[in-house]
C-alpha positions in Angstrom: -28.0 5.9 2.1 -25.6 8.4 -0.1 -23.1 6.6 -2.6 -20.1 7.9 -0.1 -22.2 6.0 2.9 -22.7 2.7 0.5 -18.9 3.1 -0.8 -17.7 2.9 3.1 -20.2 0.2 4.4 -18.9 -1.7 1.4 -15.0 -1.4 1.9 -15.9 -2.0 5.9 -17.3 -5.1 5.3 -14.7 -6.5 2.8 -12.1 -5.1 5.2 -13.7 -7.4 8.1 -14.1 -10.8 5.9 -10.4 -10.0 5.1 -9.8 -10.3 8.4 -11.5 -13.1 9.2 -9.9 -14.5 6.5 -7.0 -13.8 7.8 -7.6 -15.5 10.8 -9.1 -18.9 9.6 -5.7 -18.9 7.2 -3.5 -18.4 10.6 -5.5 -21.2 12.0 -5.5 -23.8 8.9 -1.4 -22.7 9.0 -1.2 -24.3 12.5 -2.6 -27.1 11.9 -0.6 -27.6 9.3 2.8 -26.9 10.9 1.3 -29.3 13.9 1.4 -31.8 10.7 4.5 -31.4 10.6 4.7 -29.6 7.0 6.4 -26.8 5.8 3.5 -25.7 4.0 2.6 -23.6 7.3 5.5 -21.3 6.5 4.6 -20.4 2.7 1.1 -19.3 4.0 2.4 -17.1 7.0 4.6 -15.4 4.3 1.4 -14.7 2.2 -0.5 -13.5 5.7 2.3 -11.1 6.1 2.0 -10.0 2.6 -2.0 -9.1 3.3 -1.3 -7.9 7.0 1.5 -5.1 5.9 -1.6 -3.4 3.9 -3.6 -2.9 6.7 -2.5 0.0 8.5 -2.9 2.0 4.8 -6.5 0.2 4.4 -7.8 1.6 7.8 -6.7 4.8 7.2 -8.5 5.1 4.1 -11.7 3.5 5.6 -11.0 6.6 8.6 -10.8 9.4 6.0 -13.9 7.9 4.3 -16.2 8.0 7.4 -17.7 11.2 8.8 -16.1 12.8 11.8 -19.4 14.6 13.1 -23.1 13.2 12.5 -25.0 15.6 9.6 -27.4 17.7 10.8 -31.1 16.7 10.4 -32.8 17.5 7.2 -35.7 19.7 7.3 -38.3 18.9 4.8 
């Protein structure tokens, strides 16, 4: 695997856990507000603040992957 193919497997995965992340945060937030606290609110707003990067982070995951397969290498 080259270092450009290890360098976007890397920021993939860490871009998925972030999103899972994400999503168990959105879920621990509903409970919460279900509670009946107003701590739900304070960890939307920090969602929100991880969510706005994500258009920019995809992109730069996009321009990191190759558009056509490589040709075979001949030995």
């Amino acid at each position: 695997m080259s270092e450009k193919e290890s360098i976007t497997t890397l920021l993939t995965l860490l871009d998925s856990r972030q999103a899972r992340l994400a999503a168990a945060c959105k879920e621990i937030a509903d409970w919460v507000d279900n509670q009946g606290h107003p701590t739900a609110l304070r960890i939307r707003d920090r969602l929100n603040d991880i969510e706005k990067d994500t258009p920019q982070i995809r992109s730069a995951l996009s321009s990191l992957k190759p558009v056509e397969p490589p040709l075979p290498r001949f030995r």
